[in-house]
C-alpha positions in Angstrom: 47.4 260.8 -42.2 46.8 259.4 -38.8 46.8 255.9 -39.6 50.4 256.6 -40.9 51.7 258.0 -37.3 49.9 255.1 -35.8 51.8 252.9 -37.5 55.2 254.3 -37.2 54.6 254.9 -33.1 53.9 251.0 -32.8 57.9 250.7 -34.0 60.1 249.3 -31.1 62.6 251.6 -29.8 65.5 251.6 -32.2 66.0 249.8 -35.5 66.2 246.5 -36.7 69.1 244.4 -37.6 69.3 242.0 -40.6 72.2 239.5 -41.0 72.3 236.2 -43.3 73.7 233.3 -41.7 76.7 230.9 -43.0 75.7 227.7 -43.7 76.2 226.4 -40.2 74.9 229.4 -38.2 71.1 227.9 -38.2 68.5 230.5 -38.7 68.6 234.1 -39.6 67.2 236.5 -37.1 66.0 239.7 -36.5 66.3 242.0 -33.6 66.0 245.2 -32.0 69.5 247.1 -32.1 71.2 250.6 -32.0 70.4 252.3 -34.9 73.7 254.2 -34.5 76.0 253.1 -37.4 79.3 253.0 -35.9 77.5 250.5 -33.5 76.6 248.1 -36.3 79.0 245.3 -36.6 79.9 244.1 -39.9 80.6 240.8 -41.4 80.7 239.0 -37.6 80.9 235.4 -39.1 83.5 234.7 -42.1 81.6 233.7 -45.1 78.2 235.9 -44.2 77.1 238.6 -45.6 77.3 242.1 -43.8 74.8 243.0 -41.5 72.3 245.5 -42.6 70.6 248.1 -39.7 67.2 249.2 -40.7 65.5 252.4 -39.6 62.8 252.6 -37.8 60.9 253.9 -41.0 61.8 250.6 -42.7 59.1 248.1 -44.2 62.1 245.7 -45.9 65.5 244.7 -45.5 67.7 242.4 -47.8 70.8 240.7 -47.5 73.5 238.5 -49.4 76.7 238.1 -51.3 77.4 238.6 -55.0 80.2 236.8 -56.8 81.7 237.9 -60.4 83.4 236.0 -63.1 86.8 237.0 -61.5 86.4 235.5 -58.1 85.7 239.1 -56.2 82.7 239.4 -54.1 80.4 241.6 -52.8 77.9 242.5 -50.1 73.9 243.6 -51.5 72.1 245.8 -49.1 68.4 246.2 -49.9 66.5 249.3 -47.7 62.5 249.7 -48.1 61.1 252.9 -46.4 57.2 252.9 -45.5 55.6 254.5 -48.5 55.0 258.5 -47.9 52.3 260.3 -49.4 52.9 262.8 -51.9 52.0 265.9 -49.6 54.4 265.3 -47.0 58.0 267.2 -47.1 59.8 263.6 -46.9 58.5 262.9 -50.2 59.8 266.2 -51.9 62.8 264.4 -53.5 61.0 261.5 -55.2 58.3 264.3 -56.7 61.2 266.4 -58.0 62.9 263.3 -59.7 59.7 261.8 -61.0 58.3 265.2 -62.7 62.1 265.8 -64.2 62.5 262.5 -65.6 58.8 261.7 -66.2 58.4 265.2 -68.4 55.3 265.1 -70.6 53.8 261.9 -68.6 53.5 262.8 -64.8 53.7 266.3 -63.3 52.8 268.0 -60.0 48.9 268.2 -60.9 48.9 264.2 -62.0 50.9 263.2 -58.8 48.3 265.5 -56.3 45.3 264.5 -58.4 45.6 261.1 -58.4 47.0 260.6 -55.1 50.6 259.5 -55.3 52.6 257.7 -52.5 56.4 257.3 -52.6 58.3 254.4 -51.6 62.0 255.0 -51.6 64.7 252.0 -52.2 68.2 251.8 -51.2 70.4 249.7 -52.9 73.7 249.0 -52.5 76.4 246.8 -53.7 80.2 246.4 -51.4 83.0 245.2 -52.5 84.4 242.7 -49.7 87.1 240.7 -51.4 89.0 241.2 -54.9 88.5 244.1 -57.4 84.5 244.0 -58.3 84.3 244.2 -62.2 82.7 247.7 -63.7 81.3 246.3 -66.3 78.2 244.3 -64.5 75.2 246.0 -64.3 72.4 244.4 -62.5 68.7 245.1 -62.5 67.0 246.9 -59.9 63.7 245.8 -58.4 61.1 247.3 -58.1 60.4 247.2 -61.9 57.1 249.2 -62.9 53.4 247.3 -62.3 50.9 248.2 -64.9 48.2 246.6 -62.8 48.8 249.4 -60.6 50.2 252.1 -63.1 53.0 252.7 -60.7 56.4 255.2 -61.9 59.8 254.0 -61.5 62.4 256.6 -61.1 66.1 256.2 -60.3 67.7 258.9 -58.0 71.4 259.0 -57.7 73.6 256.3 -58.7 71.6 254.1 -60.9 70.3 254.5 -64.6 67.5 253.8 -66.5 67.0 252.2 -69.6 64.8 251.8 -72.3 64.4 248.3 -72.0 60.9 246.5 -71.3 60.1 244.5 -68.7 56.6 243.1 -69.1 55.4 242.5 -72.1 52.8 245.3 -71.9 55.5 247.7 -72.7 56.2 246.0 -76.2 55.1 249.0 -78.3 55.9 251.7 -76.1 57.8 252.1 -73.0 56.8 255.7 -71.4 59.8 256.8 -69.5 58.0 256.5 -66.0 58.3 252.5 -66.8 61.8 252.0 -67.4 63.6 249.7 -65.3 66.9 251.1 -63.2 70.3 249.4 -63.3 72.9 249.5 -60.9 76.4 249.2 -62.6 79.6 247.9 -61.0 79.6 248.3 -56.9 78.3 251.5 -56.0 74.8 252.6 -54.3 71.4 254.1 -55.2 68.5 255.5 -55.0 64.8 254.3 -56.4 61.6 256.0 -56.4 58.6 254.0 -56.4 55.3 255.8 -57.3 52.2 254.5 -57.2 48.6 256.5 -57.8 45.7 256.2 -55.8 47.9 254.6 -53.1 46.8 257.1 -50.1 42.9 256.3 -50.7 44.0 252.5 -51.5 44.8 251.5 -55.0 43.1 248.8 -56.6 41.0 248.6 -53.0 44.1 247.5 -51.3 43.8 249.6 -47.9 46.4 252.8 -47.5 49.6 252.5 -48.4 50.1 249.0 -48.9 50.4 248.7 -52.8 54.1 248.7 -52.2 53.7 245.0 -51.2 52.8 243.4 -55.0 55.7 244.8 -55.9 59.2 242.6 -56.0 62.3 244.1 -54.6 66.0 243.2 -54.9 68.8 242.4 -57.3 68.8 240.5 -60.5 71.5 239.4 -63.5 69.0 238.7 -65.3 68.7 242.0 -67.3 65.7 243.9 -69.4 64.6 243.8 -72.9 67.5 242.6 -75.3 70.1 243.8 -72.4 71.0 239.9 -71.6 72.1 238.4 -68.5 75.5 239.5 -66.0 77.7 236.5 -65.1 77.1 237.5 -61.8 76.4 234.8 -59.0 73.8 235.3 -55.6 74.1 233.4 -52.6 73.3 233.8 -49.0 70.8 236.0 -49.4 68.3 237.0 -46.2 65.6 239.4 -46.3 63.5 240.5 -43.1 60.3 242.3 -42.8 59.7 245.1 -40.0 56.5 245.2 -38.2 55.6 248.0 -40.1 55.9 246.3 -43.1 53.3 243.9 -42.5 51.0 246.0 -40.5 51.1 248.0 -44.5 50.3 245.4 -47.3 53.1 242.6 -46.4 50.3 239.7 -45.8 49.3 239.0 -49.2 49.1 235.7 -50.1 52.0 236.3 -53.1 54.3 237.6 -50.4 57.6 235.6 -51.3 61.1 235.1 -51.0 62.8 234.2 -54.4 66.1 233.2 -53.9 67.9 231.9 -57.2 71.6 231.9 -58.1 70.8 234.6 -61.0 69.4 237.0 -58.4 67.7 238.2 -55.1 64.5 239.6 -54.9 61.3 239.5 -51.7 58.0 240.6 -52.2 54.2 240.3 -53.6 53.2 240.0 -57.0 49.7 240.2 -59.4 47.1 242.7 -58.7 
């Protein structure tokens, strides 16, 4: 895996911070910082959304405020780690959550034979002002690329449901494709799985098919699950150099920002 520790030495010293901006603060930026949390200021300009330190594993970071029916808001904190293949002790959590949930559909002997990475998600949603309503789920992204046959499996503090999200999955929806929810504030984990990702998948080089994937928030739910009355705004996202030394150049590569949700990445095959 040397072209993995290649990557992760080219890193500057220390993390990367991720703020968004108020609407008068110009530009949002990203720079080296302590990766010590009780050095990471919060909320420095009223009106922005917290700033977010990513580790020095990080490929993604995203930023921005939520706002519910009520008035309350909220902070969303978005973390991408590089993708991790499936030998590696790092990646023993996602196996053990993908071969429990995916029973029947993707075991040990699948995930080794057909060359598994792991990218983990962090996602997180702050209440910063007013009591932030239970009762609003939100999608998570990543949600599961067929083109690419990659699992989707929520660790702790998110939920999946049985609720398509590409037409694809109209018959049947194995359980490895269900999409993950977030409900009320709160944080969580997602496991992104993807086959063949170590040799290159779908002749994308190493560890890069994390990039035609979308990540983020969304109240616009799966299936027949309808749509949170949940507003987005301010939202920032910022990629770390190992992100686009792994997959982050494509030509899909987007920000989509939208008042009904939040979401950066690639998308198609």
């Amino acid at each position: 895996m040397r072209i993995r520790s290649v990557a992760v030495a080219s890193l500057v010293a220390g993390g990367l911070l991720l703020t968004g901006c108020a609407p008068d603060s110009g530009e949002p930026t990203a720079t080296p910082t302590s990766t010590d949390p009780a050095a990471t200021p919060i909320d420095p300009t009223p009106g922005a959304p917290a700033q977010l330190v990513l580790p020095d594993d990080a490929v993604l970071g995203l930023v921005g405020i939520l706002t519910a029916p009520n008035g309350a808001t909220a902070d969303l904190a978005v973390t991408v780690q590089a993708s991790l293949p499936h030998m590696v002790p790092e990646a023993a959590d996602a196996i053990a959550a993908t071969v429990a949930w995916c029973a029947g559909e993707v075991d040990e002997a699948v995930i080794s034979g057909r060359g598994y990475t792991f990218t983990t998600v962090e996602v997180s949603v702050s209440p910063r002002e007013g009591d932030w309503p239970a009762d609003l789920p939100l999608l998570v992204y990543p949600v599961a690329n067929p083109q690419f046959g990659s699992t989707i499996v929520a660790g702790a503090g998110l939920r999946q449901v049985d609720e398509a999200t590409d037409p694809v999955f109209d018959d049947y929806l194995p359980r490895c494709q269900q999409p993950a929810v977030l409900d009320g504030a709160g944080d969580g984990i997602l496991y992104l799985g993807i086959p063949q990702d170590i040799s290159g998948a779908n002749d994308r080089p190493s560890f890069s098919a994390w990039a035609v994937h979308e990540f983020g928030l969304s109240a616009v739910l799966p299936g027949a699950m309808g749509e949170s009355d949940v507003v987005f705004s301010m939202c920032e996202s910022a990629l770390t150099p190992l992100g686009e030394e792994f997959g982050a150049s494509i030509d899909t590569w987007a920000d989509r920002f939208e008042s009904s949700g939040c979401t950066v990445g690639g998308s198609g095959a």
